[in-house]
C-alpha positions in Angstrom: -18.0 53.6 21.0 -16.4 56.5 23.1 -15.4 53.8 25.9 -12.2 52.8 23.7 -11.3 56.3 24.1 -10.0 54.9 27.3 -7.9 52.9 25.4 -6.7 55.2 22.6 -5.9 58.1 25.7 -3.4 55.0 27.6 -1.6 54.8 24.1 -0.8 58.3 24.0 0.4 58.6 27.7 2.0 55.3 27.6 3.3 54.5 23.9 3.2 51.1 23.3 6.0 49.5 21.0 3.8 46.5 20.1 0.0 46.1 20.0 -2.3 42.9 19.5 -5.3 42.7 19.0 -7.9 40.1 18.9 -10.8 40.9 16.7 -9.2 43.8 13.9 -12.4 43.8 12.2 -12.2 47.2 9.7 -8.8 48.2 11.3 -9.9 51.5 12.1 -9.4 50.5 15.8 -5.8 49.1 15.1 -4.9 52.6 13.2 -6.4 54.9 16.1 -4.2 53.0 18.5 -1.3 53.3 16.3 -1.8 57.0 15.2 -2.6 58.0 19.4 1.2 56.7 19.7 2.5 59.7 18.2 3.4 59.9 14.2 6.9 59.2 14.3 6.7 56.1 17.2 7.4 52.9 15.3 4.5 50.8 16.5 4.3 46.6 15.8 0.3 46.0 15.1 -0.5 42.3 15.4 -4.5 41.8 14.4 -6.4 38.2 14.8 -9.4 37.8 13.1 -11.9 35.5 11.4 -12.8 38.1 8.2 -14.3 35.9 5.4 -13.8 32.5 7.0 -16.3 33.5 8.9 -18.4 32.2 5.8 -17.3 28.3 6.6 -18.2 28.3 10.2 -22.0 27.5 10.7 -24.2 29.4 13.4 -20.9 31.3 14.2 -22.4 34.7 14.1 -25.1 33.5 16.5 -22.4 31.2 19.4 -20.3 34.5 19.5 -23.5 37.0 19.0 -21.4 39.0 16.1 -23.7 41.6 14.5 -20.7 43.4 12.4 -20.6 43.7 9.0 -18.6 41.3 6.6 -14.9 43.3 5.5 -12.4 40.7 3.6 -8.5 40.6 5.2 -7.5 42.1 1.8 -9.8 44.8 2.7 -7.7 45.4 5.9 -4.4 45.0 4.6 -5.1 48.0 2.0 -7.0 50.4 4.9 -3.5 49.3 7.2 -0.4 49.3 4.2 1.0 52.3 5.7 1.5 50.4 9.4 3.5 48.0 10.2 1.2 45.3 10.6 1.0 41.3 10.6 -2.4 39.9 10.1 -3.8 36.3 11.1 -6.6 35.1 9.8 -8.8 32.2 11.2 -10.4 30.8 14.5 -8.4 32.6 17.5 -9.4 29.2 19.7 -6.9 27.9 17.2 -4.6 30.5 15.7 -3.6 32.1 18.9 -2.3 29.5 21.0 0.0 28.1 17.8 1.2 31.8 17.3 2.0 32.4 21.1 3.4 29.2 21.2 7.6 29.4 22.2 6.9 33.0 22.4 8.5 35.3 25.5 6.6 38.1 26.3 6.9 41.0 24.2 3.4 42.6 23.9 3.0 45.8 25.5 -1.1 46.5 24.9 -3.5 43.1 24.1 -6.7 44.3 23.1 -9.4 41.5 23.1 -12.6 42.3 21.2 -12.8 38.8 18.8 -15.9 36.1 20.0 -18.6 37.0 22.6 -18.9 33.8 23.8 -17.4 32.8 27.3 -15.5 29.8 26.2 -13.9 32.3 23.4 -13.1 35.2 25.6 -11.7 33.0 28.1 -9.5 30.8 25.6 -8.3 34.3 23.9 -7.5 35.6 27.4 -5.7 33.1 29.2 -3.4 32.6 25.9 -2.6 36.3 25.7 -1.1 36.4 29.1 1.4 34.7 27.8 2.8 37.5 26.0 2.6 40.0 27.4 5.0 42.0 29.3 5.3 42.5 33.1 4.6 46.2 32.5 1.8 45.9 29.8 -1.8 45.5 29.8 -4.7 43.6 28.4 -7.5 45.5 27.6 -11.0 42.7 27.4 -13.9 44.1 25.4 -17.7 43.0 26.0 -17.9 43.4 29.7 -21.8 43.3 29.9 -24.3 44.7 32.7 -27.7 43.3 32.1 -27.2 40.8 29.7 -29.9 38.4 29.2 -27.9 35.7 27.0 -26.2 33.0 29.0 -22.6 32.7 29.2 -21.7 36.0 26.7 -19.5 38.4 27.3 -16.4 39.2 29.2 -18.0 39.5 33.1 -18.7 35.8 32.6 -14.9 35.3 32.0 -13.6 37.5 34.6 -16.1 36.4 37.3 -14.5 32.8 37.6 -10.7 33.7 37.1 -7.9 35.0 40.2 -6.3 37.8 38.3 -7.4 41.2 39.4 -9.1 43.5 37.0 -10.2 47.2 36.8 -13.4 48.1 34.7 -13.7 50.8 33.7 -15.5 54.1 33.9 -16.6 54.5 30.7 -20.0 52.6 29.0 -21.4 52.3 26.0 -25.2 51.1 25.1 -26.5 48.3 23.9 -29.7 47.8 21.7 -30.7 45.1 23.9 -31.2 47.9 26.8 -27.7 46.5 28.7 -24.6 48.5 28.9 -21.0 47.5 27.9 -17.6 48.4 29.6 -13.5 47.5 29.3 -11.8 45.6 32.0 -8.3 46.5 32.2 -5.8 43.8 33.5 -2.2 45.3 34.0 0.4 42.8 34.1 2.5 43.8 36.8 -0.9 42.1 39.0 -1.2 39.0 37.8 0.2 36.5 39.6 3.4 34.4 38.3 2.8 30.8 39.2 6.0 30.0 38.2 7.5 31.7 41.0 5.8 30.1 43.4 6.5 26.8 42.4 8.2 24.2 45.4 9.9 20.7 44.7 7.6 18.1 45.5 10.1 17.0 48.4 10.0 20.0 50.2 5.9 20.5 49.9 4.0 20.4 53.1 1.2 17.4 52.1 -1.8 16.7 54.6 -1.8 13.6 55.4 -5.4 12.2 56.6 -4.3 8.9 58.8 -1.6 11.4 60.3 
């Protein structure tokens, strides 16, 4: 997958304090980002991921088109014991909002590379902006050109939503004969709605019999 090289090269120039990820899988991912941040940085890892719940959830593998191989949380937990690292297993459609929940942001890098699916990809999205910083990033996973299947991957997502986006350079091919990128969101884009927001008295409101 040499297009998360792209990601591994803005941890070393940019050295992120705190890291989450959506979708840990092996954790080989979380400990390349942690390791490109330089072996004395103090990095927070935060992973999300289904791991063997995946076994309760019917037709799962086929919604979210997941061809990876089965790895157990404990699996992780031993590959990351060196890291300082805080795991969460289970449905990120449910797990994510409740952990973001109250939460300021704090998160310098997001990473989203969980479920396939649009509805996924666009739930784990819009709840990450939540917490992460003004000068971080979210990196989105599964950016497909040529897809055939409808509504998978991250172009469906981004297509629909008013945040700007980069994708980037790099691709990677798929079996299917389609091609897969990262989008890059940086934070300091990304419009605060909050700051826009004007007292109901003071609103202009069209008034049709005006």
């Amino acid at each position: 997958m040499n297009r998360f090289n792209q990601v591994y090269s803005w941890c070393e120039a940019h050295k992120p304090k705190v890291i989450l990820e959506v979708g840990t899988w092996n954790g080989h991912n979380a400990a390349r980002m942690m390791n490109e941040c330089g072996k004395d940085a103090k990095v927070k890892y935060i992973g999300f991921d289904l791991w063997e719940d995946i076994d309760e959830l019917e037709d799962f593998n086929a919604l979210e088109n997941n061809a990876k191989s089965r790895v157990t949380e404990e699996d992780v937990r031993k590959y990351l014991k060196s890291y300082d690292i805080e795991l969460i297993r289970g449905n990120t459609r449910q797990t994510l909002p409740e952990y973001v929940k109250g939460k300021k942001p704090f998160v310098d890098l997001a990473v989203i590379d969980g479920g396939h699916s649009q509805g996924t990809i666009k739930s784990d999205f819009l709840t990450v902006l939540n917490v992460v910083r003004p000068n971080g990033i979210i990196i989105l996973d599964d950016y497909y050109y040529g897809c055939h299947i409808p509504k998978m991957g991250a172009q469906t997502v981004m297509c629909n939503i008013q945040v700007p986006y980069t994708v980037l350079p790099v691709a990677d091919g798929c079996k299917d004969g389609s091609i897969i990128k990262l989008v890059q969101v940086n934070m300091r884009d990304v419009p605060n709605i909050n700051s826009h927001d004007v007292p109901e008295e003071r609103a202009w409101q069209f008034n049709p019999a005006a």
